[in-house]
C-alpha positions as CSV (number, residue, x, y, z in Angstrom):
1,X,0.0,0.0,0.0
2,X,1.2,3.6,-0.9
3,X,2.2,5.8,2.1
4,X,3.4,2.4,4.1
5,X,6.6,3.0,6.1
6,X,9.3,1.0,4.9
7,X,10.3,-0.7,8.2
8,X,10.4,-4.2,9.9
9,X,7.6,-4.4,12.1
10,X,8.1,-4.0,15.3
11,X,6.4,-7.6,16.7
12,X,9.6,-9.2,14.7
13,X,11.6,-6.5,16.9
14,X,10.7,-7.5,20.0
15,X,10.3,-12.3,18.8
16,X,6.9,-11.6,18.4
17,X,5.0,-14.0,16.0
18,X,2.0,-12.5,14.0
19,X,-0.4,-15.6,13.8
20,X,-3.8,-16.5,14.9
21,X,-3.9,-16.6,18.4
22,X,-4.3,-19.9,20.0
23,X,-7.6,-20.9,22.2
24,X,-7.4,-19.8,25.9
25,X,-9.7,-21.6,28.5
26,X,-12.0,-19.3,31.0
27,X,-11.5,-20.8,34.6
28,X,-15.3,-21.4,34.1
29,X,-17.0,-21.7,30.8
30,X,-16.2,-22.6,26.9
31,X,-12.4,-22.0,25.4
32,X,-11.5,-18.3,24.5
33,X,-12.0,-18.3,20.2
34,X,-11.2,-14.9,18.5
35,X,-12.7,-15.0,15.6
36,X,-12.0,-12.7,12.5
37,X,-15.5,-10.9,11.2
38,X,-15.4,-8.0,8.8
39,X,-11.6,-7.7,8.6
40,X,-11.6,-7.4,12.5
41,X,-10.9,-9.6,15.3
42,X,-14.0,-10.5,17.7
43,X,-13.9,-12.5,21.2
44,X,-16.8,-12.7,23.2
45,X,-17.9,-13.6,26.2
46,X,-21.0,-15.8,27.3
47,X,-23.2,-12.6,28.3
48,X,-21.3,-10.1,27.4
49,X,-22.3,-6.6,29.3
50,X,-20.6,-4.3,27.1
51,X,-18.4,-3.5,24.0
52,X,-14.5,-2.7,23.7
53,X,-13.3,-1.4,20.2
54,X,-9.4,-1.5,20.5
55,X,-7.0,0.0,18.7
56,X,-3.2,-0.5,19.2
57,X,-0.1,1.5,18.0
58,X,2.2,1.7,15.4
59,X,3.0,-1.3,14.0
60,X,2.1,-3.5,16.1
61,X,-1.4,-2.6,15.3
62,X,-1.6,-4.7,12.5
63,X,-2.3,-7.8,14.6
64,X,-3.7,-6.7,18.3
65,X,-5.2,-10.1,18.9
66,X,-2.3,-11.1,19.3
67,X,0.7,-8.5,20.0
68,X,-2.0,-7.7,23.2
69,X,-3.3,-11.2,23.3
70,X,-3.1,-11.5,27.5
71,X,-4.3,-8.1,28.1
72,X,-7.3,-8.0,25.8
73,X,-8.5,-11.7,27.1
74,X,-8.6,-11.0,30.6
75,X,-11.2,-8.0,29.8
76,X,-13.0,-10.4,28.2
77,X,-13.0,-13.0,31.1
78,X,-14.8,-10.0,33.1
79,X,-17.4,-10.0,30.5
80,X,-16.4,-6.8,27.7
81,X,-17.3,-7.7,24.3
82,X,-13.5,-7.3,22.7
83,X,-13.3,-6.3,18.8
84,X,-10.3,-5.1,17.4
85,X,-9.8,-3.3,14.4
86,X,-5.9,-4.2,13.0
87,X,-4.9,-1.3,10.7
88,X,-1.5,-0.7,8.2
89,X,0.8,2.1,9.6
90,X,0.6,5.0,6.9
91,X,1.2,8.4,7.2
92,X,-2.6,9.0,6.5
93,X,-3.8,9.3,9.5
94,X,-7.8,10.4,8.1
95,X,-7.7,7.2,5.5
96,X,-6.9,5.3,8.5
97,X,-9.6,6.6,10.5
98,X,-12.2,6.3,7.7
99,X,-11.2,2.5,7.3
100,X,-11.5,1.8,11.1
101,X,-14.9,3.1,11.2
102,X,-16.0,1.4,8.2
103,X,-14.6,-1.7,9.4
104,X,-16.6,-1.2,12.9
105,X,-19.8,-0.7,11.6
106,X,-19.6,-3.7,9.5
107,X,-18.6,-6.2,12.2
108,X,-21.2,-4.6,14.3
109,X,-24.1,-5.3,11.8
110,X,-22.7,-8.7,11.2
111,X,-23.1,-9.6,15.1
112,X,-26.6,-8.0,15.5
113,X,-27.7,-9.6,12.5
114,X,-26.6,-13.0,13.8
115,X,-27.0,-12.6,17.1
116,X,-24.0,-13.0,18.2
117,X,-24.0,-9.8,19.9
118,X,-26.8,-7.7,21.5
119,X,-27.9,-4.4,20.2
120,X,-27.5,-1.8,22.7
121,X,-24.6,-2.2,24.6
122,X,-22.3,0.8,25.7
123,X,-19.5,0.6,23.4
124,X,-16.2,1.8,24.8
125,X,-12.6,2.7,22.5
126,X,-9.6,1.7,23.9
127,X,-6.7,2.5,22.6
128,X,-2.2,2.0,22.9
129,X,-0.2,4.9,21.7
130,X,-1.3,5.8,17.9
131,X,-4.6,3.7,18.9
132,X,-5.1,7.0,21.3
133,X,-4.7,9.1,18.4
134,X,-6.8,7.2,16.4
135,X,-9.7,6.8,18.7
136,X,-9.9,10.8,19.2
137,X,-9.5,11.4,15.7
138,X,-12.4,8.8,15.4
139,X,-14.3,11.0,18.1
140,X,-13.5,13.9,16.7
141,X,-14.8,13.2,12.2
142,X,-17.5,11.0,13.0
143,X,-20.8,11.2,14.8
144,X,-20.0,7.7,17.1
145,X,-21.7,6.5,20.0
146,X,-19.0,5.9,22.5
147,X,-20.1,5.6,27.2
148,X,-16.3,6.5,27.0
149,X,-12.7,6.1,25.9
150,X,-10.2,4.9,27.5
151,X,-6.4,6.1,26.4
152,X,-2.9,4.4,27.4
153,X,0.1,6.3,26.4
154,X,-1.2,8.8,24.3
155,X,1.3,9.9,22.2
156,X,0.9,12.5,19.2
157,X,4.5,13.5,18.2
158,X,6.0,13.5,14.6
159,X,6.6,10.1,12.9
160,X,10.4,9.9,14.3
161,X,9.9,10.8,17.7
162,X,6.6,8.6,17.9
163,X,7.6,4.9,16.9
164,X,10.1,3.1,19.2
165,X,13.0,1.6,16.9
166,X,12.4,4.5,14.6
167,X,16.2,4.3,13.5
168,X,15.2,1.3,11.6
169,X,12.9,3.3,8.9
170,X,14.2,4.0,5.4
171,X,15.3,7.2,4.5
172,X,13.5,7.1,1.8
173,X,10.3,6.8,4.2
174,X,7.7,9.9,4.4
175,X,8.2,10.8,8.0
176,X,4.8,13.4,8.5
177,X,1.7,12.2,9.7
178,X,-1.5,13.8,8.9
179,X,-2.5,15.5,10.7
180,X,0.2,16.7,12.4
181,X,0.2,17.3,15.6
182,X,-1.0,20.7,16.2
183,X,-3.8,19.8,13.7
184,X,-5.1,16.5,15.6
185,X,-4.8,19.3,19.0
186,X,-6.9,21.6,17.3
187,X,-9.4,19.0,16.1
188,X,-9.5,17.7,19.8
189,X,-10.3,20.9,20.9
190,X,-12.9,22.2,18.7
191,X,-14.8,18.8,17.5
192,X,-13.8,15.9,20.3
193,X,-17.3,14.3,21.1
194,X,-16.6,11.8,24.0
195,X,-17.0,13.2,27.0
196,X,-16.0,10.4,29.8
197,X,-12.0,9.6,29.0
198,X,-9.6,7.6,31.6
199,X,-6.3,8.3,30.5
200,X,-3.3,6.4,31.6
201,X,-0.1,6.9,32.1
202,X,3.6,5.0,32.8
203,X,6.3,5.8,35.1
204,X,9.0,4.8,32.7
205,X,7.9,6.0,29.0
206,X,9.3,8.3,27.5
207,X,6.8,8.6,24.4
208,X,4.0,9.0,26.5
209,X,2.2,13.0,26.0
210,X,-0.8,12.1,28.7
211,X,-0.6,15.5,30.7
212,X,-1.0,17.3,27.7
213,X,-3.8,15.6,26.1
214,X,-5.3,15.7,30.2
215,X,-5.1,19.5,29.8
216,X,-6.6,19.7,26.4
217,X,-9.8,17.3,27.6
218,X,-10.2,18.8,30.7
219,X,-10.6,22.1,29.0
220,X,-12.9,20.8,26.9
221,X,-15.2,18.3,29.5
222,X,-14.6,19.7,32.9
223,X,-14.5,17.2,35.8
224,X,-15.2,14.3,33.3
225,X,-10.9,13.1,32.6
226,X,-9.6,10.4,34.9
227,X,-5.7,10.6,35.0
228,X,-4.1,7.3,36.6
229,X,-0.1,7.2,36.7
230,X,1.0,3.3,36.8
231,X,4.2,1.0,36.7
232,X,5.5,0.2,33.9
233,X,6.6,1.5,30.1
234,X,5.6,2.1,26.9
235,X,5.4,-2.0,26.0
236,X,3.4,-2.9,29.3
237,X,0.3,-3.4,27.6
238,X,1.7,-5.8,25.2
239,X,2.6,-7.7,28.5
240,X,2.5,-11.8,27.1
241,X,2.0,-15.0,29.1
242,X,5.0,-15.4,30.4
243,X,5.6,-19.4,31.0
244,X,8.7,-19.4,32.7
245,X,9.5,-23.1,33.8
246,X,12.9,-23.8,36.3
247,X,15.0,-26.1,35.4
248,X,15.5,-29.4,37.4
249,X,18.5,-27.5,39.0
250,X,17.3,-24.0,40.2
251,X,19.8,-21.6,38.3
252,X,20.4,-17.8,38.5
253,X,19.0,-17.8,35.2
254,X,15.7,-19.1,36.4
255,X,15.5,-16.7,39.5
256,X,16.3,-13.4,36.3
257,X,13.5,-15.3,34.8
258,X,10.5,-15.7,37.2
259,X,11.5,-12.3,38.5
260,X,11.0,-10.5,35.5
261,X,8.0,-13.1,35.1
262,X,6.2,-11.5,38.0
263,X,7.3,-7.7,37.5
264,X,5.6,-7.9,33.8
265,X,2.6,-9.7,35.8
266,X,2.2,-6.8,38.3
267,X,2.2,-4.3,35.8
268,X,-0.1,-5.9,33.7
269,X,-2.7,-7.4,36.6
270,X,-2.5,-3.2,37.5
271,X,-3.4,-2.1,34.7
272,X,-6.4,-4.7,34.1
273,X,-7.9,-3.8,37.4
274,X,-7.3,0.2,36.8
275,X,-9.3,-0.4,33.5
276,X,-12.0,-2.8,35.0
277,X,-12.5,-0.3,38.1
278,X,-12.9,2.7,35.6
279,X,-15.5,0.7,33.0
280,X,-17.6,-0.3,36.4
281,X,-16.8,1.4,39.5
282,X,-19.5,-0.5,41.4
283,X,-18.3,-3.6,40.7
284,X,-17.2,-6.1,43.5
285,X,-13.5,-6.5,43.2
């Protein structure tokens, strides 16, 4: 496609392999299936109570069923509808947005009209870096129904300073999104249609622009943004299932293992529960 930067993608940067994700058993009820429907990714609960329309970032967008595999199925296992909307990394950011939305209203007409999903739910976005972009831009052109977004990471810088491993794009490689940066803040401000946002942000990213997009939102819906600050980086959502196993003589190399086992654990199991709490703050933890 035209406009695609020429770069490895970054799952093959970080041993990720971009395939269909395999079955996951709940600890009660039938085996986790995502299924692809209208060129996006669907899992769904038994009764699902509402709708989460994911976006991811650069990249690594492509295939968010399974570069966020973990992190998407254990909202589903509290009972969120999860469809996600994989997307080529171009410079056009407005084709982009047009194909995401055209993409989401055809997966939701296919699962009304089979019944696979009810009509009616609250529908949530939730996005990852250039997903936060994306969802706000989405919030911004069209005329969505949305309870709320929720945005990790927001970042909204120029092409080079937004994608991690950026030293790896060609020179050759159109480095200017559009819109550019003070455009997508001005569209924001004047035309931003969401009014309930939770924005989160990581003690140890250094892409993240979350107190600027806070200001911009609270401006715009007074006493209606949720900032929460957690461990972790830039990557933490991306957190996978770690299956560390010891060896039959415990090594130092097994003690580096299960410890970095259990710190990308934490992060993650915080970040559920911060987004669990926010979608239903009366729910029984």
């Amino acid at each position: 496609m035209a406009g695609i930067l020429s770069v490895p993608l970054w799952s093959s940067l970080v041993g990720l392999e971009l395939r269909s994700p395999p079955h996951r058993t709940l600890t009660a009820g039938p085996p986790m299936i995502w299924q692809k429907v209208a060129g996006n990714w669907v899992l769904l609960p038994r009764h699902p109570i509402a709708v989460i329309h994911f976006l991811g970032g650069a990249f690594i967008g492509g295939a968010p069923q399974t570069t966020y595999q973990r992190f998407l199925e254990s909202l589903c296992e509290q009972g969120y509808a999860i469809i996600t909307t994989s997307f080529d990394t171009v410079v056009d950011h407005f084709g982009v947005v047009d194909d995401i939305a055209a993409k989401f209203a055809a997966v939701q007409t296919e699962l009304h009209a089979t019944s696979r999903l009810k009509r009616f739910l609250p529908v949530y976005g939730l996005g990852h870096s250039m997903g936060c972009k994306l969802h706000l831009m989405l919030g911004s052109l069209y005329k969505i129904e949305r309870a709320g977004n929720i945005l990790i990471s927001f970042n909204n810088e120029r092409a080079e300073q937004a994608i991690p491993f950026s030293e790896f794009l060609s020179p050759d490689a159109p480095l200017v999104f559009r819109p550019s940066p003070n455009e997508t803040q001005r569209l924001v401000q004047e035309h931003y249609q969401v009014r309930r946002n939770l924005l989160v942000k990581f003690s140890n990213d250094s892409l993240d622009q979350t107190p600027k997009l806070a200001s911009l939102l609270e401006q715009r819906f007074p006493g209606m943004v949720v900032v929460q600050r957690l461990s972790g980086n830039h990557l933490t959502p991306m957190g996978p299932d770690l299956n560390w196993k010891a060896g039959e003589n415990f090594t130092p190399f097994d003690a580096v293992g299960q410890w970095i086992r259990q710190g990308v654990y934490r992060e993650l199991r915080q970040l559920e529960s911060t987004v669990v709490r926010w979608l239903d703050p009366l729910r029984v933890s």
